[in-house]
Structures are given as C-alpha cells and as structure tokens.
C-alpha positions in Angstrom: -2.6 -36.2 -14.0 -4.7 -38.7 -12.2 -6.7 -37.6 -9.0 -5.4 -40.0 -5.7 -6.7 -40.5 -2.4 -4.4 -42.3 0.6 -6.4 -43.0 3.7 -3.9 -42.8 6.7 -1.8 -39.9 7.9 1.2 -41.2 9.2 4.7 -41.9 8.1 3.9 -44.1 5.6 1.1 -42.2 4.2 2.8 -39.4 3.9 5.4 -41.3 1.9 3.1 -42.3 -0.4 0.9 -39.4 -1.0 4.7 -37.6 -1.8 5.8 -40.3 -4.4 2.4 -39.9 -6.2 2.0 -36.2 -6.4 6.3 -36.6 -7.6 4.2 -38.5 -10.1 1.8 -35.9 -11.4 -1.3 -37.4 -9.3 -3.8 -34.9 -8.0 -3.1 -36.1 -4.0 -5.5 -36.0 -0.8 -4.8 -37.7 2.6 -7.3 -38.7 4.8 -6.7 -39.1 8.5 -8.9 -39.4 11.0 -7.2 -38.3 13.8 -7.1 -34.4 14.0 -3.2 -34.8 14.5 -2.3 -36.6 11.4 -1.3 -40.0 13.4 -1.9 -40.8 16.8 1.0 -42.7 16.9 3.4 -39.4 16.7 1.2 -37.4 19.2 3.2 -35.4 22.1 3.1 -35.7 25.9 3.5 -32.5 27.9 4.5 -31.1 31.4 5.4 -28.1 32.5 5.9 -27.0 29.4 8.2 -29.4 28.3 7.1 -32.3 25.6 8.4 -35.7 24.4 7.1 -38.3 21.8 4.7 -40.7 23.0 6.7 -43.5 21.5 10.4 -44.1 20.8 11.8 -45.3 17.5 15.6 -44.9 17.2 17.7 -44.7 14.0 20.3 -47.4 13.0 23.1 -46.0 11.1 22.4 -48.7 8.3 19.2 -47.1 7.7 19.6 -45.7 4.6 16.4 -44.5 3.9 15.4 -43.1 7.1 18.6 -41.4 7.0 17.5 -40.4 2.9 14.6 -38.8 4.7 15.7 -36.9 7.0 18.4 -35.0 4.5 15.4 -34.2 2.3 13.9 -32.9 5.4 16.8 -30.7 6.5 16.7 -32.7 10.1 19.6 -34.9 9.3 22.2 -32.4 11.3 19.9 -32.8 13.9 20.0 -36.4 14.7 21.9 -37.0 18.2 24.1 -40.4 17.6 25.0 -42.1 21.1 26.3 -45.5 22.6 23.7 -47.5 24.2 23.9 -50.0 26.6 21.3 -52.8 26.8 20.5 -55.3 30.0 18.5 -58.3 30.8 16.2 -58.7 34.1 15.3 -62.5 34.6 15.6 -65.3 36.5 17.9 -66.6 38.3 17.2 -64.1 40.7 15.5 -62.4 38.8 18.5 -59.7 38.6 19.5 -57.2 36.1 22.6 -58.4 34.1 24.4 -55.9 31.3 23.9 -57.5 28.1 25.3 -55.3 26.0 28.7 -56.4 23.7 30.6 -59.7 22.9 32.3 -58.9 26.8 28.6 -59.0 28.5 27.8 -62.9 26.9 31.1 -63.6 28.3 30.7 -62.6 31.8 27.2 -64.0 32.0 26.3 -66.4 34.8 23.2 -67.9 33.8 24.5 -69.6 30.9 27.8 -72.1 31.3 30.7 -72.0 28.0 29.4 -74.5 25.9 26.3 -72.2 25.7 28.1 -69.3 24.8 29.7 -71.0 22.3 26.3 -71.5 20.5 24.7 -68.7 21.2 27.6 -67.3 18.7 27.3 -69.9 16.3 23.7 -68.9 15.8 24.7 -65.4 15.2 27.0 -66.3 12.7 24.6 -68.4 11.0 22.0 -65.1 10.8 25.0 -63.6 9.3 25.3 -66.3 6.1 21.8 -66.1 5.5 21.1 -63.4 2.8 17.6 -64.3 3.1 15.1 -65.2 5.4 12.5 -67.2 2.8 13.7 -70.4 4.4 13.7 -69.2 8.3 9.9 -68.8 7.7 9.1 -72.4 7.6 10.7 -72.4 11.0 9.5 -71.5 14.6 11.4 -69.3 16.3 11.8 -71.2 19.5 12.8 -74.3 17.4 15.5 -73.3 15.3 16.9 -71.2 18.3 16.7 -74.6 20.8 18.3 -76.3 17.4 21.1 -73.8 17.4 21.6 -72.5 20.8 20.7 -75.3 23.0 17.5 -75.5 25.5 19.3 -73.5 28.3 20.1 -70.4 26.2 17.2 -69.9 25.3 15.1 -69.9 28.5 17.8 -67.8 29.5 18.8 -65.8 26.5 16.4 -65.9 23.4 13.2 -66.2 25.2 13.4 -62.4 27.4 14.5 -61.0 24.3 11.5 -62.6 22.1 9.5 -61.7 25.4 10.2 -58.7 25.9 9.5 -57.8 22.1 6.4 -59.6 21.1 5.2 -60.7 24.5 3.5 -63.9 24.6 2.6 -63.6 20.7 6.6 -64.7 20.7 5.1 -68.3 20.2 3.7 -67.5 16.6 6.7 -66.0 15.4 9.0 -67.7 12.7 12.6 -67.7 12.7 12.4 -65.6 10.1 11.8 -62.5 12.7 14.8 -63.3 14.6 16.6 -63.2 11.8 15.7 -59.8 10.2 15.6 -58.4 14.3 19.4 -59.8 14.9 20.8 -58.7 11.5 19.6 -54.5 12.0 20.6 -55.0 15.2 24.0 -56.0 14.0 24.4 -53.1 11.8 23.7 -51.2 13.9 26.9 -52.0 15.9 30.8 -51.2 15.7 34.5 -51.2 16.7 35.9 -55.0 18.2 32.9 -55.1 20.8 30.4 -54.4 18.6 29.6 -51.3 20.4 25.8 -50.5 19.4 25.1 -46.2 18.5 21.7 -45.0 17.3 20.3 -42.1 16.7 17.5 -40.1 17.7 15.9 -36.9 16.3 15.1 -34.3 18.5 11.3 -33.8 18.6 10.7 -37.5 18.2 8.6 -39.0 15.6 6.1 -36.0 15.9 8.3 -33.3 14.8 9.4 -35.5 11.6 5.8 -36.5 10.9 4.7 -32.9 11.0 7.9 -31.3 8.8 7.1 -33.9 6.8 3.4 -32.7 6.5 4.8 -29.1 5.7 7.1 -30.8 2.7 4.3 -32.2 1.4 1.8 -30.1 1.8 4.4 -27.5 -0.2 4.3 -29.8 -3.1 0.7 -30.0 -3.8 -0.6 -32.3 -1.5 -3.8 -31.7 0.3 -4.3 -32.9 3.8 -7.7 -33.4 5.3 -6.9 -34.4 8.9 -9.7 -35.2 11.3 -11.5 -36.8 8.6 -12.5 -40.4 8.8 -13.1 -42.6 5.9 -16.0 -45.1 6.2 -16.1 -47.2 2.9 -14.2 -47.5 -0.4 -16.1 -48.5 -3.5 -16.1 -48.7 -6.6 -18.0 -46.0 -8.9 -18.8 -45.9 -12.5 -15.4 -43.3 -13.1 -13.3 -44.7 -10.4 -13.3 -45.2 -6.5 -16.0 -43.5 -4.5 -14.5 -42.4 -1.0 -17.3 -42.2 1.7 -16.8 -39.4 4.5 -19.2 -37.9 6.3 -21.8 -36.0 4.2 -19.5 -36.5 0.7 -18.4 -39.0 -1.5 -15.6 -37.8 -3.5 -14.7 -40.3 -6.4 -10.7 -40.8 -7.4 -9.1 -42.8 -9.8 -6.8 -44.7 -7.8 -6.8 -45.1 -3.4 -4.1 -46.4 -1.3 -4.7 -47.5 2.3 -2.3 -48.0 4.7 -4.3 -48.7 7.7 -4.2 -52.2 9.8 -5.2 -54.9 7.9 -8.6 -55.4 9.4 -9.6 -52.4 9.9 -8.6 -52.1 5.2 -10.7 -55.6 5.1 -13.5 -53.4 7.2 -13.3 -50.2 4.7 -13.1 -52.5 1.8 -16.0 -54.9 1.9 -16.3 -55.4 -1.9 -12.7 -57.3 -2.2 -13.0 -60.5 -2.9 -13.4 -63.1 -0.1 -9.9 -64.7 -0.2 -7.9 -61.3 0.2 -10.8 -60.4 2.8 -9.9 -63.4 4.8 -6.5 -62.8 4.2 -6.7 -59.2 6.0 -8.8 -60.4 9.1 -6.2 -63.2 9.4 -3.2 -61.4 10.4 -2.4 -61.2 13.8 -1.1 -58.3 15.9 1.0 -57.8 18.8 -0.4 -54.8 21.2 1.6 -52.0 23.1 1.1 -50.4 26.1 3.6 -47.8 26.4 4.2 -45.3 29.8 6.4 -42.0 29.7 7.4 -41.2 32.7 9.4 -38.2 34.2 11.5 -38.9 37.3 13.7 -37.2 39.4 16.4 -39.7 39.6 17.8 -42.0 36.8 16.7 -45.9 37.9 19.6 -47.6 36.3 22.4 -46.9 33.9 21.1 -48.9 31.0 19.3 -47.5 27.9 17.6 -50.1 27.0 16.4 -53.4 29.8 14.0 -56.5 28.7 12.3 -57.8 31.0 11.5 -61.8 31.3 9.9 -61.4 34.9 6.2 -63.3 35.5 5.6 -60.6 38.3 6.2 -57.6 35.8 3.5 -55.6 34.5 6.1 -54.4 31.0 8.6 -56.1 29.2 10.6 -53.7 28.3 12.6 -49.9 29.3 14.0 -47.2 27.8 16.1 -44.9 29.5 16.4 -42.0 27.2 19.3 -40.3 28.6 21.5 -41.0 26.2 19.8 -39.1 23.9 17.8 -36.4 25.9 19.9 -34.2 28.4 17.5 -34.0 31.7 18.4 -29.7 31.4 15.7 -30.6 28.2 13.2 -31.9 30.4 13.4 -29.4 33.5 15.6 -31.9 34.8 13.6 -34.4 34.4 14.7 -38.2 33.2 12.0 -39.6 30.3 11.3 -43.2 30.8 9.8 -45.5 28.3 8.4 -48.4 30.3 6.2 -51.1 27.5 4.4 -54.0 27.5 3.7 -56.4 24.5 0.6 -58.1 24.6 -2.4 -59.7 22.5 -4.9 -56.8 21.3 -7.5 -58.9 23.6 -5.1 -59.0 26.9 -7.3 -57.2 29.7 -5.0 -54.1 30.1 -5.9 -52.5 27.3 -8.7 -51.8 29.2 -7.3 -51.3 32.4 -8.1 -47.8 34.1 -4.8 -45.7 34.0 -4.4 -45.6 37.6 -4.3 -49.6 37.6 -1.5 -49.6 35.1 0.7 -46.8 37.0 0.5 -48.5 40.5 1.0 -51.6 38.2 4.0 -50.4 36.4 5.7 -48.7 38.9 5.8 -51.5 41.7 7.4 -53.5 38.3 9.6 -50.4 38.5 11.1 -50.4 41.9 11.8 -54.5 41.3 14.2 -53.3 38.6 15.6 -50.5 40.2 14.6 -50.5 44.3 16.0 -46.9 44.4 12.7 -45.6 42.6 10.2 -44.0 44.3 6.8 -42.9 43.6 7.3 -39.3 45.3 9.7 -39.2 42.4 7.6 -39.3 39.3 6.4 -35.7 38.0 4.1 -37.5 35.1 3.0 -40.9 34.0 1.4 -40.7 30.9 0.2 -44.3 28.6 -0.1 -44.3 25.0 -1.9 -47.7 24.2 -2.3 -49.3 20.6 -4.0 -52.5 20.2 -2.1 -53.3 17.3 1.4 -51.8 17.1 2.5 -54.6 14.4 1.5 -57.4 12.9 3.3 -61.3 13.8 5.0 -62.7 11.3 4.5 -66.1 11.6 5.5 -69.1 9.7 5.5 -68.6 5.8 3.8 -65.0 6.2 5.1 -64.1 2.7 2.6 -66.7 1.6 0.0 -66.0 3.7 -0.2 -62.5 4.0 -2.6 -60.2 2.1 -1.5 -59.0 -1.4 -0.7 -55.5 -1.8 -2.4 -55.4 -5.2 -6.3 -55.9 -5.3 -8.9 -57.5 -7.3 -10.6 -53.6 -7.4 -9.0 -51.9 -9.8 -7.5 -48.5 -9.1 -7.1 -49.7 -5.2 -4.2 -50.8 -3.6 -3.4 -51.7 0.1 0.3 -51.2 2.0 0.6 -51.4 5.6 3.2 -52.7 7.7 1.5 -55.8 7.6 3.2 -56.5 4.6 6.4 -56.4 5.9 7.2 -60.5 5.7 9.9 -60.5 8.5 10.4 -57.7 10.6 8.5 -55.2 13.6 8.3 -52.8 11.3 10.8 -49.4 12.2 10.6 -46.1 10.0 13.0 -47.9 7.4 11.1 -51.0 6.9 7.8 -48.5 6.7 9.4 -46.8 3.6 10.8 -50.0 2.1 7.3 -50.4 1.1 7.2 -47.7 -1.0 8.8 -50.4 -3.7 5.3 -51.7 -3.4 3.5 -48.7 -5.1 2.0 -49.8 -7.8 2.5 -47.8 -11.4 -0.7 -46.7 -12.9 
C-alpha cells in the first residue's frame, strides 16, 4: 500500500482518489476551497437552492450514468425533451432550432444550404476519429462543407455561443466530438434530443460522492491549499501551510497553469507545454423570475449587442412548485480569461444581462427577478486548437511518482462529467 496525495477536490479528483484507494493506496485530497469545488457550490433564496452551473446528462453517457448507479442517484435523474433556438441576425430574431423539421423551416438559409448543412453532419457521422479534423480549423472545413452562408448563419452562433470569440482557435476536431454527443443524445425520426438532469445539481453528486469515498478510506482535507510539489529524498514533498507531508506518488488535476505554477521543477518543455494552453472563460447568472421568457430550453445567442451567449431555461427539468414558483435561468457568457467582465462589478453585469434579456424575450421585466446571482470562472476549459493531441501537456511527468490529469487533456471536446472520467484511463499504474 502506497501513500497518494490528489490536489483538487472536484469531480475528477474524487474519481481518482477512489480508483487509487480501490487500489490499496493510502489516499488524501487536497482542496482549497472549504466546499470541495467551487464549481459545484449552491445558490440560495428563500430557502430554496440550485447549482451554480448546469451540466446535463446524455443518455449515451455511459459512465456518468456508471456513476450515478454506484451512487444510488441513478433513479433520481429526471429525463426530458428539450428544445433548443437560435437568436441572430436577420433581425436578430429568435428562430426554433431544434430537429431535422426546424433546419427545414429556417429562413435565413435558402435549400441548397440546407442540403449541406446535412451533408456535413453526415460526414461527422463517417468519421470514427477526429485525429485528422485537428489539422483543420473549424471555420474552414465548415465553409468547405456547408458553404459561406451557413455558417455566418448557422455554425458561427453555435461556435459563438460556445467558446465565444476563442471560436477562432478551435479545430474541426471540436465540432466534431460537440455534434456527434449531441447526436446521441437524440431519438425517434426527428431526432428529438432528451437529457437528463439530477436533482441537486452537480453539488449534490459531488458531495454523495465525497461521502462514498470518504466511506472507503479516503481522507479529505478541504480548505487546504497546496503551494508546491517536490521532490524529496522518499518521495514527493506536498507543501501546505505549516507542513510538508511527503507521498509516494501525487496526481493533480488543476488547470494547467496553475499545475505548471505548483510544479516548478518539471522540465522546461512540459512547463511550456502547461502555460501554453489556452482557456475559454464563463460568466454564468442564475436567475429566479416570475414568468418563463420563452419556451425554449436551451437559446444561443449570436447578437453583437448581447452581454451572454447563451440560455438555459430549466423548466424542463425543475418544476417552478421546486423553486417557490420560481423559474431558474441560466444566462452565460464565453469569453477570454483576460475579457474585462471578469472584473466587472455585479451590478454592471445584471443591468448588463438583463437589458440582453428583455431583447430575447421583451416580456421580461426587472420587477420580475427575485435573485441574480454570477458564478464566474476564468477558465471553464481549455481550446482545443489545431493538433492539440500533439501539443498538449503529457499526462505522465519527467518527476517520478507525479502525474498531471485535467480536462486539458481532453484533445477534442468542452469537457462534460463523461469526458472528465474518461480520463481516468490516464491513471497511471504504479
């Protein structure tokens, strides 16, 4: 039995820490945040409270799914249609975009386009792969398939909305792994899209998760920041404040600068190779209103004069009775971690946001909104740009005993709980 220390408390962590201690190891996590992850944190009013961020489950994923049953929250998962719409120009207007019947009926794009925009979805379905879409910008092999118009008008909200402007770094490859879960996700002759959605949100899995391992043997130490990894003369020396603990093997999972930060004796190459990723931020608002703005769970938003790129109207999932009668908006922006609203006061966002509200739906009102809460996170996940399965950092270091897995290893995708665990095939045997 080895002794093991995983710096990072969320999902991932947690997934890690469990497969080790399965393996005999002697297990501590260290989290800084008193709350194991401030990514699962909860908003509250009135009593009632909802995740600070929404991450929904596809039926195709299978390990998501995996952990839930070995949670006992499987039963629990709510499975519902949702409907997805597109607010640009011309206009801009909100158009339903959400089957095979919505591309048909829409009027910004003429037949010929259509006919494209389905030929490149077949041609994401015969790639098994997306090694060769990497060598590929986005923009380029969707102008090369769709046509120019369909993308202005189709491709480029949707990359909007999702990466914001760090759309222009992206490879092909992303579209590809984004368009193929979204794809399973989807059934019946119009493709009708259900996820799921747990109850509780990300928080209340994260912290039944914590209880599961905890059970098992693992120790927690959450509020505890981590300053520097090195290594000692019988292993890794851990630096906190006032201790150095010393284990035989570490995995971090934080971002990859801030591992290239707590990790100074790497060597230079997979140093530079941790500062060099690139992150997409989020700036994400809850908000309670009175009235539902529009009948669509899910709108992306390609509008210069908006202040987010995206909404989620969690009605499917969350009966307003839950809420007080509330409805739970997810309004989010994408941006660069250095994009000046990341340090924007909270009231600039909300009158921000809001006015970007009542474009979308002119029937909201601010007398309406019982809270307004933003979650912000200069580096929600990394880009994957061209050939990022080259260029990305190694998950194996020149330290011995160390290892590094984030989702900035993830070569294709914004990384959802399933593609977090899929990285549990990185864990290296020791």
């Amino acid at each position: 039995m080895g002794r093991a220390a995983v710096v990072g408390g969320g999902l991932l962590g947690l997934a890690v820490a469990h497969r080790l201690r399965e393996r005999g190891d002697d297990v501590t996590v260290f989290e800084a945040s008193p709350d194991l992850d401030s990514g699962a944190k909860t908003w509250e009013h009135d009593g009632f409270t909802w995740d600070r961020q929404f991450d929904a489950v596809s039926p195709s994923d299978k390990r998501t799914l995996q952990l839930l049953n070995g949670l006992g929250l499987e039963h629990d998962v709510r499975w519902a249609r949702t409907t997805r719409a597109l607010y640009a120009e011309p206009g801009p207007r909100l158009r339903p975009f959400s089957d095979a019947v919505d591309l048909i009926a829409l009027d910004t794009i003429g037949v010929t386009d259509k006919v494209r925009v389905v030929a490149t979805l077949l041609a994401v379905l015969r790639q098994h792969h997306g090694d060769r879409l990497e060598r590929v910008p986005a923009d380029e092999w969707l102008i090369r398939w769709s046509g120019r118009r369909a993308f202005d008008r189709v491709w480029r909200p949707l990359l909007h909305a999702n990466l914001g402007e760090q759309w222009r770094r992206a490879s092909a490859a992303f579209v590809w792994s984004q368009l193929r879960r979204s794809r399973a996700s989807r059934h019946g002759v119009r493709r009708v899209e259900r996820l799921g959605y747990v109850p509780g949100g990300n928080a209340r899995v994260l912290h039944r998760y914590a209880e599961v391992v905890t059970d098992a043997g693992v120790k927690i130490d959450a509020g505890q920041a981590v300053h520097r990894i090195t290594s000692a003369p019988d292993g890794l020396s851990v630096e906190l404040d006032g201790a150095s603990p010393v284990f035989d093997r570490v995995v971090v999972t934080t971002a990859a600068p801030a591992a290239a930060d707590l990790c100074p004796g790497l060597e230079p190459d997979e140093l530079r190779r941790l500062r060099a990723v690139r992150y997409t931020g989020s700036v994400c608002a809850s908000v309670l209103v009175k009235r539902r703005p529009s009948s669509y769970t899910f709108t992306y938003v390609d509008d210069a004069g908006s202040s987010f790129t995206s909404a989620v109207d969690m009605s499917a999932f969350l009966d307003p009775e839950e809420l007080g009668g509330w409805y739970l908006l997810y309004l989010r922006r994408c941006a660069a971690p250095d994009d000046p609203i990341f340090d924007a006061s909270d009231d600039a966002i909300r009158q921000d946001f809001l006015r970007s509200l009542r474009a979308i739906a002119p029937g909201a009102d601010p007398s309406d909104v019982g809270a307004f809460r933003i979650a912000r996170s200069r580096r929600a996940f990394a880009v994957p740009g061209l050939r990022y399965s080259q260029t990305r950092p190694a998950t194996t270091t020149s330290i011995p005993g160390l290892q590094l897995i984030s989702p900035a290893y993830l070569p294709f995708a914004a990384p959802s709980a399933n593609e977090v665990l899929e990285l549990l095939q990185e864990l290296r045997r020791t």
